[in-house]
C-alpha positions in Angstrom: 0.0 0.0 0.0 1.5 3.3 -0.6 1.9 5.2 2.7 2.5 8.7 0.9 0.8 11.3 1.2 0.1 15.2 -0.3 0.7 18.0 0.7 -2.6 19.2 0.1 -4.4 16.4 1.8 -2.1 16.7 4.8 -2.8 20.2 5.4 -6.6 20.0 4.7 -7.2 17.5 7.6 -8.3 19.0 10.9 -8.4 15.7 13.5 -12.3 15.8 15.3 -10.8 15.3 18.8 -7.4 15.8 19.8 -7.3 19.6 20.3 -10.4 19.4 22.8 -10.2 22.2 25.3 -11.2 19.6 27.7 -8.5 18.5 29.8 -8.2 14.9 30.3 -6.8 13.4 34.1 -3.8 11.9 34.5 -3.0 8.3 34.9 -2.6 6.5 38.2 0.1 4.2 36.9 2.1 5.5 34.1 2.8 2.8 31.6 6.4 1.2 31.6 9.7 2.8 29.8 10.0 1.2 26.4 13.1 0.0 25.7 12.5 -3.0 23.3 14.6 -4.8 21.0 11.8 -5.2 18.8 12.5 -2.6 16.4 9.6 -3.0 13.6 11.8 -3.1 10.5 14.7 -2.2 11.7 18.0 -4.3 10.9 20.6 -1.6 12.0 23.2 -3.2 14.5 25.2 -1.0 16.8 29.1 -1.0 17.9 32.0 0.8 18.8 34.8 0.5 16.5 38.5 2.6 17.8 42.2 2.2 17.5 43.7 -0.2 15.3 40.2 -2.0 14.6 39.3 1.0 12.5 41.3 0.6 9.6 39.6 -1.5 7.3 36.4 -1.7 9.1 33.9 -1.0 6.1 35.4 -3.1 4.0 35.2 -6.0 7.0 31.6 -4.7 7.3 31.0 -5.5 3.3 32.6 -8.4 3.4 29.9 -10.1 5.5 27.2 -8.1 3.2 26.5 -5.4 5.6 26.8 -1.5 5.1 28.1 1.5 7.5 25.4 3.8 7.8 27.4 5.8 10.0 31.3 5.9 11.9 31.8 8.3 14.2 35.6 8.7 15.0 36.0 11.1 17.4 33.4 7.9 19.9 34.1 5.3 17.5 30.6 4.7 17.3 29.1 3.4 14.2 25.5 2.2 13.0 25.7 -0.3 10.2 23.3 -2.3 8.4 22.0 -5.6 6.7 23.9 -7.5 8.7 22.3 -11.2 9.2 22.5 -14.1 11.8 25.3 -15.9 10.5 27.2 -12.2 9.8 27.1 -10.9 13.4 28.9 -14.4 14.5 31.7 -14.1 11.6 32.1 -10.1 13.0 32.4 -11.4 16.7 34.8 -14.8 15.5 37.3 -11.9 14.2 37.0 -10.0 17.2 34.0 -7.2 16.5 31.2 -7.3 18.6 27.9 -6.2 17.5 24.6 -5.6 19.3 20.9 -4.9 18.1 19.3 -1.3 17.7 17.0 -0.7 20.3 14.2 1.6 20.5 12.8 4.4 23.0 9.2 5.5 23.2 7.9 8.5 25.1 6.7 7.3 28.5 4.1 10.5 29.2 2.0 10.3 33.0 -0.7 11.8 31.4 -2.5 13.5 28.3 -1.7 16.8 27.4 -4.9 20.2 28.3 -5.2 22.9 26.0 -6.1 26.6 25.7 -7.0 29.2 23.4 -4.5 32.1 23.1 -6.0 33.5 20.6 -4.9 37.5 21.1 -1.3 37.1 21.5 0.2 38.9 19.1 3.4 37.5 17.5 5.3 41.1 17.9 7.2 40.5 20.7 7.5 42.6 23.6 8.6 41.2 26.7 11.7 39.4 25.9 13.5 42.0 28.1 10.9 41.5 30.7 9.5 37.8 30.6 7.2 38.6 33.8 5.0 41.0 31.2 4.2 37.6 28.8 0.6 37.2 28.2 0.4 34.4 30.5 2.9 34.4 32.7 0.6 34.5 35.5 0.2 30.6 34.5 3.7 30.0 35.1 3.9 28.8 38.7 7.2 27.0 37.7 9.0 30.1 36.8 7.8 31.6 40.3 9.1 28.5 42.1 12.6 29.2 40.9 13.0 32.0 41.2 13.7 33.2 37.4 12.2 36.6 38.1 15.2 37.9 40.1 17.2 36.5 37.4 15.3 38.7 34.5 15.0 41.7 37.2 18.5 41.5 37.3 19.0 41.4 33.2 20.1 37.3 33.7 18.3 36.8 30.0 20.6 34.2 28.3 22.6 35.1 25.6 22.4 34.1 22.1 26.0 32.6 21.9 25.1 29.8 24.0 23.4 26.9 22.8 21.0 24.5 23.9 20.1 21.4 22.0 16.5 19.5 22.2 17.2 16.2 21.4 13.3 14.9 21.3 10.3 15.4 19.0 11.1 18.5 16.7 10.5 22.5 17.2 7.9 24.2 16.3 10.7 26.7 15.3 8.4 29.7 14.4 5.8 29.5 17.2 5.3 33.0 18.9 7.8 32.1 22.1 10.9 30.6 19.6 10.5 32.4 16.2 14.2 33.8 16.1 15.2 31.6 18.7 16.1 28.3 17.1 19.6 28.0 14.5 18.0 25.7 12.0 21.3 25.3 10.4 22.4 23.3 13.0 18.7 21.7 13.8 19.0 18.2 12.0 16.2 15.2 11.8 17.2 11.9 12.1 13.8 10.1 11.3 14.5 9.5 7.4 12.4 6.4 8.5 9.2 5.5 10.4 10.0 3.4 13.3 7.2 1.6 15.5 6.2 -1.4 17.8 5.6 -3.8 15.1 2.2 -5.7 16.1 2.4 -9.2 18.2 -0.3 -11.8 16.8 0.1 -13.2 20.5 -1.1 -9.6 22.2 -4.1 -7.4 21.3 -3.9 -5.5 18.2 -4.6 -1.8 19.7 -0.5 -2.3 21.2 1.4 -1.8 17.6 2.3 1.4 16.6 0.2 2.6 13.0 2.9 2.6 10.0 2.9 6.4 9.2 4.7 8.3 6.3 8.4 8.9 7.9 8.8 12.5 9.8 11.0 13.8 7.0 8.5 12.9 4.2 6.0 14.6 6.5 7.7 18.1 6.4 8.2 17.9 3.0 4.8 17.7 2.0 4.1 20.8 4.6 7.1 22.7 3.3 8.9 22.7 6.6 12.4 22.3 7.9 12.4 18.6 8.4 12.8 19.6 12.1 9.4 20.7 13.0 7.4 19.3 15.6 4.5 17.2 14.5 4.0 15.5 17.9 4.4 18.4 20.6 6.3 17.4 23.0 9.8 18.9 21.7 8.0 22.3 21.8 7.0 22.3 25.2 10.1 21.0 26.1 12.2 23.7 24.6 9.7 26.2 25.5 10.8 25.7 29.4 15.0 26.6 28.3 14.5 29.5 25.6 11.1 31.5 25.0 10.9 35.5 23.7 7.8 35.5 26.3 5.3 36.2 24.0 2.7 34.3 26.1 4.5 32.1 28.0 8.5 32.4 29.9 11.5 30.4 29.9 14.0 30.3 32.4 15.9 32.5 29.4 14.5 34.6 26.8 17.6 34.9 24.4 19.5 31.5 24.6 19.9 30.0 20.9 18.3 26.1 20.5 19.0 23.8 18.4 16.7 21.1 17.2 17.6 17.3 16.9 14.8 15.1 16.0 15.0 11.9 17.3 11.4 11.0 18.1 9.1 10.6 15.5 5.5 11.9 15.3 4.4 8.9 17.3 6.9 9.7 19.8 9.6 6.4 19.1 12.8 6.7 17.7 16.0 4.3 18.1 18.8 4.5 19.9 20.7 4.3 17.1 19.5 8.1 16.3 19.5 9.1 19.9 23.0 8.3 20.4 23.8 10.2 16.9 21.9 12.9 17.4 24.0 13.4 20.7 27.1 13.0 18.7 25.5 15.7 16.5 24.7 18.2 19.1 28.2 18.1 20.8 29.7 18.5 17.4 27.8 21.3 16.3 28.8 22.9 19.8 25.9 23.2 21.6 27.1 23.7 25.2 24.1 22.2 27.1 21.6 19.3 25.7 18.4 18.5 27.0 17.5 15.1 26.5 13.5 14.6 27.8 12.8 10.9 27.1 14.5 7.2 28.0 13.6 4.2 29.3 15.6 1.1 31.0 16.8 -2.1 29.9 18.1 -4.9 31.7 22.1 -4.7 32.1 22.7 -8.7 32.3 23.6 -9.9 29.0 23.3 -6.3 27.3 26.5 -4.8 29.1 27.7 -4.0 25.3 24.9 -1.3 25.3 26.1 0.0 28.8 29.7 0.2 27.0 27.8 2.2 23.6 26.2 5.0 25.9 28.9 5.3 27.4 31.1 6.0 24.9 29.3 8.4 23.2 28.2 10.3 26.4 32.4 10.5 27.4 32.6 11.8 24.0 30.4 14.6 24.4 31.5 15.3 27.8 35.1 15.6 26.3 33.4 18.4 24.4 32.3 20.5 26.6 28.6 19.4 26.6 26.6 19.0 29.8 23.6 16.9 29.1 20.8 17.0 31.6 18.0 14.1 31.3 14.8 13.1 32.6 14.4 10.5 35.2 11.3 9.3 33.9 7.7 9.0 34.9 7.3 5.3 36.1 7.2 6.3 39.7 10.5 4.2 40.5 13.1 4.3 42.8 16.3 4.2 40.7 18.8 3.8 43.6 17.2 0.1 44.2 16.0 -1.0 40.5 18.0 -4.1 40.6 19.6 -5.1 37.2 17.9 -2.0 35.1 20.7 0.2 33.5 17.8 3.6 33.6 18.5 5.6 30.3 20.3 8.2 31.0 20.6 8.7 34.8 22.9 6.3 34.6 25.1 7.4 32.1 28.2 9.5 33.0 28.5 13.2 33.3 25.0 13.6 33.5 22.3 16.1 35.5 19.4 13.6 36.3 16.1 15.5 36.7 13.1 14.5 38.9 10.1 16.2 39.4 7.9 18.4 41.3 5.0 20.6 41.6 2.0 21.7 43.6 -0.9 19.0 43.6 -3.5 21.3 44.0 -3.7 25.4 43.2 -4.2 25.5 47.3 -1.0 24.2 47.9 1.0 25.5 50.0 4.3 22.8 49.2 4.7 23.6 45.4 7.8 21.3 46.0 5.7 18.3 46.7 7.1 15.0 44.5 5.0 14.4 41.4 3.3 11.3 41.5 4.9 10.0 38.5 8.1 10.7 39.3 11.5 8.5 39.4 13.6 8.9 42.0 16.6 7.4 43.9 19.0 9.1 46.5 22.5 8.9 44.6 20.2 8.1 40.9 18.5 11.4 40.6 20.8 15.0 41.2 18.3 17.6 41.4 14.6 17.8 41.5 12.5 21.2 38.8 8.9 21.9 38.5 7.4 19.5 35.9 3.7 19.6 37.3 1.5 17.3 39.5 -1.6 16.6 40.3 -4.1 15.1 43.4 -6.0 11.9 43.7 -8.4 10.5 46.0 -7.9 7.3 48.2 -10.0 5.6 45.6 -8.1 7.3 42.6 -10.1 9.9 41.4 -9.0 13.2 40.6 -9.4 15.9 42.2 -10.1 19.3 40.9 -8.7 23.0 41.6 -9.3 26.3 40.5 -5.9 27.5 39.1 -5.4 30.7 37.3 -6.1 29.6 33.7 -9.6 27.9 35.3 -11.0 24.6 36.9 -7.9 21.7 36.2 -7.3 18.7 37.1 -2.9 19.4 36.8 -0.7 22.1 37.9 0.6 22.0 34.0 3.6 23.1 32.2 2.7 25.3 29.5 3.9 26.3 25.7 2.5 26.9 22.8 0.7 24.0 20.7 3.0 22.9 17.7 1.1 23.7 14.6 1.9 20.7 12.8 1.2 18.6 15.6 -0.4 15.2 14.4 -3.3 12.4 15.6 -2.3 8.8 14.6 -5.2 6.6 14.0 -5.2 2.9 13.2 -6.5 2.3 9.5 -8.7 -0.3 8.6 -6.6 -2.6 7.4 -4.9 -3.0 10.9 -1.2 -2.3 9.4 -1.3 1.7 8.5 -2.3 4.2 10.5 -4.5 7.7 9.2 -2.9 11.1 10.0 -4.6 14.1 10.7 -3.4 17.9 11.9 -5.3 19.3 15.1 -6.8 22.4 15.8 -3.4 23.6 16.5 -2.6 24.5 12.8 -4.3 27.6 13.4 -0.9 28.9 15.6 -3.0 30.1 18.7 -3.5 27.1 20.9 -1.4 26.6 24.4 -0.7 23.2 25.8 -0.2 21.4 29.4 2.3 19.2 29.7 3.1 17.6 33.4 6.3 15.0 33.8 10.1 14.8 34.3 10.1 16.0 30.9 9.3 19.3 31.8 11.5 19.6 34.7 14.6 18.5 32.9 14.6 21.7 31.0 14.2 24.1 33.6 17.5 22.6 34.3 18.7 22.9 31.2 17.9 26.7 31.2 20.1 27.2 34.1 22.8 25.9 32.6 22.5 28.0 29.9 22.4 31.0 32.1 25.4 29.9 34.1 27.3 29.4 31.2 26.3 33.0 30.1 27.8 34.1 33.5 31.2 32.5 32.4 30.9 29.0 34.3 31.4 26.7 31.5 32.8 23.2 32.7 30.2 20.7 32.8 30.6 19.6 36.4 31.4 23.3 37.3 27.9 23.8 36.0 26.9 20.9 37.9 28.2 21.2 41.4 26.6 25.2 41.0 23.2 23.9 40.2 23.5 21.3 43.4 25.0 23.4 45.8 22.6 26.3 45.3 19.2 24.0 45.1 16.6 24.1 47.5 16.7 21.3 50.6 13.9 19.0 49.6 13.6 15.2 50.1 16.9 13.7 49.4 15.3 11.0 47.4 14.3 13.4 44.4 17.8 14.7 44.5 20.0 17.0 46.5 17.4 19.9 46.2 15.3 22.1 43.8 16.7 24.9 41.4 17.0 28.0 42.9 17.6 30.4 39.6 18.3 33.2 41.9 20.8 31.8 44.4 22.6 29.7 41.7 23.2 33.2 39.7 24.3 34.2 43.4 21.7 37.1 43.3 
């Protein structure tokens, strides 16, 4: 069946349902991290290839009828392809080990809420003063770190530092980043779809529809192939870098950068992850924010442990500080048995848990999200990335917060505009795409997890490194030391903007 599809079709669907302005409550028990082996059709294999071993390796590679796809020298990691059974055992008889892509989903603790924004208009006015954004009043999480002494003070970012978003595409001319992003460094890496392939064993609603590919997508919407058609990147980046046209970031004139490695349906593989972390640290970004992850088991699969790792040294080596989410499975970390947790436990990094006022009565807006990972010596530091209140018997429980009745002290951005609903086709295989009510550019959207804390962290590395503290752990040990006391299990405090800018 031919998946393609026009532009003009593409841009002339308007999904029925997914831009409701009614909020939806979040999930008791957030789904699992994805971190499966079973790559739909995927037959990339991953290794690290340095030293002596290089020379010659693509023509070893061809000689067992595979293909590089990609060698990076500086980590020594490569990507190759078509390799089968009986070629992965010649490669490891001669002394080159080999190992499976994997693949990462989203894990999200609940759906997004929307709003109308209507009246903003896109000249910008408040990027000197973020506080004067439309709807800043929303923006409990700004006000919980303090980010307003920071701006009082003229602590704004500057444009010669750069953050990279490795997740889901920008929205890169939205009111809050048009001007923002460097799309000459912004790359995709989702030349190909990649989904749960369906089990004949399982019920059929758990495979992922077959969609056109993200980069066939924004080339039949004329876009960058960087844009967001799933939303989550935007909110995301939203939180580091925003000109505060409705909504503040904890900067208003850092640059981003945008590496897709999530797809409209919010998987990618690791493969891609770990190359579009090679990308960002080559293209000199000097913070990136990485928002998604999972877990696999490290018995048997320390090979993978050994490929993260590399890369991550790599990046560290050049200059990058990468701050990550510790996910929404409402885990402790520090006593997860064999799990290797993708990527608090990968070196050099700032792992991110989550807080946020249940209720709009609260008085502990540092109260754990529900979702939340944690783990005394697995998770650093603990941001706002929303929460929300639930009855003994699980029900939720309403409050009247400033943008109305809700059910989530939510993380706001704009809506991406080419944000997509995936719905299974009838032939069971295929799924049918349509754009939301978010094409028209003046929707806002909710977002609660450890997604949306990460990058308040990220944002205050950018400003430190503004300031002139630019070694990673320097960065690090500033972000720590000047946090918040909270529970040690969600990390060694929350951000304090103000005090780590020593205001």
């Amino acid at each position: 069946m031919d998946r393609r599809i026009s532009a003009v079709a593409l841009l002339a669907a308007v999904s029925l349902a997914a831009c409701s302005p009614d909020v939806v409550a979040p999930v008791m028990a957030p789904s699992a991290p994805s971190f499966s082996k079973s790559v739909g059709e995927s037959n990339k294999h991953l290794m690290v290839v340095q030293g002596e071993r290089a020379e010659g390796f693509a023509a070893r590679i061809a000689a067992v009828g595979g293909t590089v796809d990609s060698y990076h020298a500086g980590s020594g990691f490569a990507v190759v392809s078509g390799l089968t059974q009986a070629a992965t055992s010649a490669l490891a008889a001669s002394g080159i080990s080999v190992q499976p892509d994997a693949q990462i989903a989203l894990n999200l603790p609940a759906k997004t809420a929307e709003a109308d924004v209507s009246e903003v208009s896109t000249e910008i006015s408040s990027q000197a003063n973020p506080t004067t954004a439309s709807r800043y009043v929303w923006q409990w999480n700004m006000r919980l770190v303090n980010a307003p002494a920071a701006w009082a003070a003229q602590k704004l970012g500057s444009s010669a530092v750069t953050v990279a978003i490795l997740d889901t595409g920008l929205d890169y001319d939205a009111p809050d980043l048009n001007g923002l992003v460097d799309l000459s460094r912004s790359k995709s890496f989702m030349a190909n779809f990649v989904g749960v392939a369906d089990n004949p064993a399982t019920p059929a609603d758990e495979y992922t529809p077959k969609v056109p590919a993200d980069d066939v997508l924004a080339a039949a919407l004329g876009r960058h192939p960087v844009v967001d058609l799933n939303g989550h990147g935007t909110n995301v980046a939203t939180q580091v870098s925003s000109k505060a046209a409705a909504l503040a970031g904890i900067t208003s004139k850092t640059t981003l950068i945008g590496v897709k490695v999530l797809g409209a349906n919010g998987y990618g593989n690791l493969s891609d992850i770990l190359n579009g972390v090679l990308w960002a640290a080559d293209k000199g970004a000097d913070v990136a924010n990485m928002s998604l992850g999972g877990g696999f088991g490290k018995y048997g699969n320390g090979y993978y442990v050994g490929l993260i790792n590399s890369v991550f040294n790599y990046a560290k080596d050049q200059g990058m500080l990468i701050v990550v989410a510790a996910g929404n499975s409402g885990i402790n970390l520090q006593h997860n048995g064999n799990t290797f947790s993708t990527y608090c436990d990968a070196p050099h990094v700032i792992c991110v848990s989550s807080v946020g006022p249940p209720l709009a009565t609260s008085t502990n807006l540092d109260t754990p999200a529900f979702y939340t990972n944690y783990g005394k010596n697995s998770v650093d530091i603990a941001a706002p990335g929303g929460n929300a209140q639930f009855t003994a018997s699980g029900a939720i429980v309403p409050s009247a917060w400033p943008w109305g009745t809700d059910i989530a002290s939510w993380v706001w951005s704009f809506c991406a505009k080419q944000s997509l609903v995936i719905q299974k086709a009838a032939d069971g295989i295929n799924g049918n795409i349509f754009l939301t009510a978010c094409a028209a550019g003046n929707r806002l959207t909710g977002n609660i997890g450890t997604s949306q804390a990460s990058p308040h962290v990220a944002g205050l590395a950018a400003l430190l490194i503004a300031e002139g503290v630019t070694d990673p752990s320097a960065i690090k040990q500033r972000i720590i030391k000047s946090a918040n006391p909270i529970n040690s299990a969600y990390g060694r405090g929350r951000i304090n903007v103000k005090a780590a800018l020593g205001l």
